[in-house]
C-alpha positions, 0 to 999 in steps of 0.5 A, a space after each residue: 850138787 843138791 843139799 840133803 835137806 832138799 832132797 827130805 822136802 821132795 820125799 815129804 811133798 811125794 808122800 803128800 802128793 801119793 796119798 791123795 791119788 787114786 789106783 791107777 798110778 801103778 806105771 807111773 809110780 813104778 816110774 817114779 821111784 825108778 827115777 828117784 833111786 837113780 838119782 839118789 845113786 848119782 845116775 842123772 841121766 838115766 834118772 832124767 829119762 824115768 822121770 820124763 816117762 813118768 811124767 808122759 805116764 801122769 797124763 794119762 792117770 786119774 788125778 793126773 795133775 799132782 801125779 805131773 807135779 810131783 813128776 816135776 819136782 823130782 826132775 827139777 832136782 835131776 836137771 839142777 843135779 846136772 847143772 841144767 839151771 835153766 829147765 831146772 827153773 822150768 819144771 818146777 814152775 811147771 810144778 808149781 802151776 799144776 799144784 796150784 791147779 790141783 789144790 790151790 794157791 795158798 796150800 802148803 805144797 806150793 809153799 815148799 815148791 817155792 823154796 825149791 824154786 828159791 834153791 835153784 835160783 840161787 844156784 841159778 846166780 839169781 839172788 832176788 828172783 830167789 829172795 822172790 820165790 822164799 817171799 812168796 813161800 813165806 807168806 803161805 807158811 805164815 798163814 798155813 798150818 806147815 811142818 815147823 822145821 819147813 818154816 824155819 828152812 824158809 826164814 833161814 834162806 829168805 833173811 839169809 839172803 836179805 843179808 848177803 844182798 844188805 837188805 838188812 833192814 828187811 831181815 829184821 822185820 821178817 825177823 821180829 815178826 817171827 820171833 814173837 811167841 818164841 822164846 821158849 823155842 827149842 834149839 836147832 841148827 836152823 834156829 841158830 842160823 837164823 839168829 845169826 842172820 838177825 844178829 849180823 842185820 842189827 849189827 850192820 844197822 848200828 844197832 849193837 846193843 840188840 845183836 847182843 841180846 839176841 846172840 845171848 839168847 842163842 847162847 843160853 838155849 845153846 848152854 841148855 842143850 849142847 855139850 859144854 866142848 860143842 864147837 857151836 857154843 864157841 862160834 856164838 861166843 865169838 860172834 858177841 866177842 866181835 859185838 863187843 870188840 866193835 864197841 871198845 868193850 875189850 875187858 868183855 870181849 876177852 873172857 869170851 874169847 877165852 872160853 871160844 878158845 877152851 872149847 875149840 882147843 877140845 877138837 883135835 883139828 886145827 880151826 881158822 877160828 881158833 887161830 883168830 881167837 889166838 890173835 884176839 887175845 895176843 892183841 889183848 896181851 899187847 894193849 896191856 903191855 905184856 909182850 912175851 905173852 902177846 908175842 907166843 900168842 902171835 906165834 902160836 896163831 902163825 904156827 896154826 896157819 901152817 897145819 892148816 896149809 893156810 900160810 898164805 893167806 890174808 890172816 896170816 898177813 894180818 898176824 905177821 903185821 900184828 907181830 911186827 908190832 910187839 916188835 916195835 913196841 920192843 924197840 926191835 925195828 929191824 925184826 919189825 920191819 921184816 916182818 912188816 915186808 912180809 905182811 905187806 908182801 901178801 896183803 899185795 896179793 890179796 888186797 882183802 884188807 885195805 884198811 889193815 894194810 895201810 896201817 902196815 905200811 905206815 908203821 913201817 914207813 914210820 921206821 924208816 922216817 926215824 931213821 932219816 931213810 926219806 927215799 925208802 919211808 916215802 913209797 910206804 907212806 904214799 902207799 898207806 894213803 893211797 890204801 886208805 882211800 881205797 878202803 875209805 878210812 875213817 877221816 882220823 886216820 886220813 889225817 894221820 896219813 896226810 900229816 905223815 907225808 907232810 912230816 917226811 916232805 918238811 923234813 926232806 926239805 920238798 917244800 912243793 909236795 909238802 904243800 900238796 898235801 897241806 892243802 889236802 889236810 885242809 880240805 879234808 878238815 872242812 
């Protein structure tokens, strides 16, 4: 299914490609906006075929050089339409050449084919061609007098991209390149995206501190022009609560999250953010030991997840694993480990969270070693090991693991697999 805004670029390429040709377009424009009104009625087939004959038609026309192009530009869309990745690639290519041969390389048309070449790799499952294709637009646009909002359609998908592939430090020199001279820049979606992409680069570089800045930015032009209860207002907020949360700087992060939670509570409809949120801030309650409100927050987030039709899901494993924690901290370990088995149940299923599910599992093997039931503690703590290699823990948490085991063996009185595991510990520590 193409994008809208797709389908806007091939409107404005048209007009663009119309008002330089000459008279004897009538069969072919005739032709052309048959195919284009039935593609935008869905009839790709029929489309398909007014398109071909449009394009037989081109060749025959003065000028018929951009008349093929723009003829292949609205197939590529039809083909892509229909699922046909490959002669999709094709046409436009085509387009491409004939653009070139009819204005030049360099022109602003032949940027904005190459973002639709880009578009269709993408779908095509070719990330780098695509990176390749919003490359080279990119470099005319940079140089080209082009519409802004195309420019920002580019720089969105290129570093957007760059990020889903981790290139991150190519997302941040695009990216301080053409931020330069736009501070004052007006708000827009794209704008915004564009600033999450550069965010989440110098968050994955270890550069927090400028992730914060930039998403500050973004949210005081969003406060400058968005409604005070714009759902928008509250996905920035979050995204510098997790910044901040990442550093420790939880006393930060929660008047944030509190605000994230105004603003989203506003929406009649139940949002997975809003739950997350929920879980934040029970967190926060929990680290300052107040449990009963720790404990309503978790159930409120728990609650959510089932309007959401969403009850079997990694988040709701995490907040049940969450809430088997107040539990404990509550001296309640038989409602503890309920809970605890349940969290584990689903992280089994859906083995998204490693990390989370090992200190599940260790916390409910560490119930079970209190209570002196060795042979039921012993597959938990194996189990949180194991996860924790998978997940490629931090070494504290390793070690942790690996004293855990060695605990249970001594006690147990298993003085082999003790030794086992006291020479991980020791290689571990080298």
């Amino acid at each position: 299914m193409i994008k809208l805004h797709h389908l806007a670029i091939f409107v404005t390429l048209c007009a663009l490609l119309l008002s330089s040709v000459s008279w004897a377009a009538d069969n072919w424009q005739y032709y052309q906006d048959k195919a284009m009104a039935l593609y935008q009625e869905g009839d790709y087939i029929k489309a398909e075929k007014s398109a071909k004959y449009a394009l037989k038609v081109a060749k025959k026309a003065d000028n018929g050089t951009a008349f093929r192009a723009s003829s292949l530009n609205l197939l590529a869309f039809i083909q892509i339409a229909q699922g046909k990745q490959n002669p999709a690639i094709d046409s436009i290519n085509d387009a491409i050449q004939f653009t070139k041969s009819a204005y030049d390389d360099e022109h602003p048309q032949v940027a904005t084919l190459l973002f639709n070449k880009g578009n269709f790799l993408e779908q095509a499952g070719q990330p780098l061609n695509a990176i390749e294709a919003y490359t080279q637009a990119w470099d005319i646009q940079q140089f080209e007098d082009v519409q802004a909002n195309d420019v920002l359609k580019t720089v969105n998908a290129l570093t957007r991209l760059h990020n889903e592939s981790q290139n991150y430090a190519e997302t941040i020199s695009i990216l301080e390149v053409f931020m330069k001279g736009r501070s004052n820049e007006p708000f827009s979606e794209l704008f915004r995206q564009i600033n999450y992409s550069l965010a989440e680069a110098y968050v994955q570089q270890n550069q927090q501190d400028a992730a914060q800045v930039t998403l500050k930015q973004e949210l005081n032009r969003e406060q400058n022009t968005l409604e005070s209860n714009d759902v928008r207002l509250a996905e920035t907020l979050e995204r510098l609560a997790v910044i901040l949360e990442a550093q420790g700087k939880q006393s930060s992060a929660t008047p944030l999250r509190k605000q994230a939670l105004t603003i989203r509570s506003t929406s009649s409809e139940a949002s997975l953010a809003n739950i997350m949120n929920l879980n934040e801030l029970a967190l926060d309650s929990q680290q300052k030991n107040d449990y009963p409100k720790a404990k309503a927050l978790y159930q409120e987030a728990l609650a959510g997840l089932h309007k959401l039709n969403h009850a079997q899901s990694i988040e709701q494993a995490l907040i049940l694993g969450n809430l088997g924690s107040v539990e404990e901290d509550q001296g309640n370990t038989k409602e503890a480990l309920t809970l605890y088995q349940q969290s584990l149940v689903l992280h089994d299923k859906i083995p998204t969270q490693p990390l989370q599910a090992a200190y599940t599992s260790a916390r409910a093997g560490a119930i079970f070693y209190t209570k002196r039931d060795y042979l039921k503690a012993e597959p938990l703590f194996l189990q949180s090991l194991s996860l924790m290699e998978k997940a490629q823990a931090p070494t504290a948490s390793k070690q942790i693991a690996l004293e855990n085991l060695i605990a249970l063996y001594d006690a147990w009185h298993k003085n082999r697999e003790k030794l086992t595991y006291i020479k991980q510990l020791q290689e571990l520590k080298k």
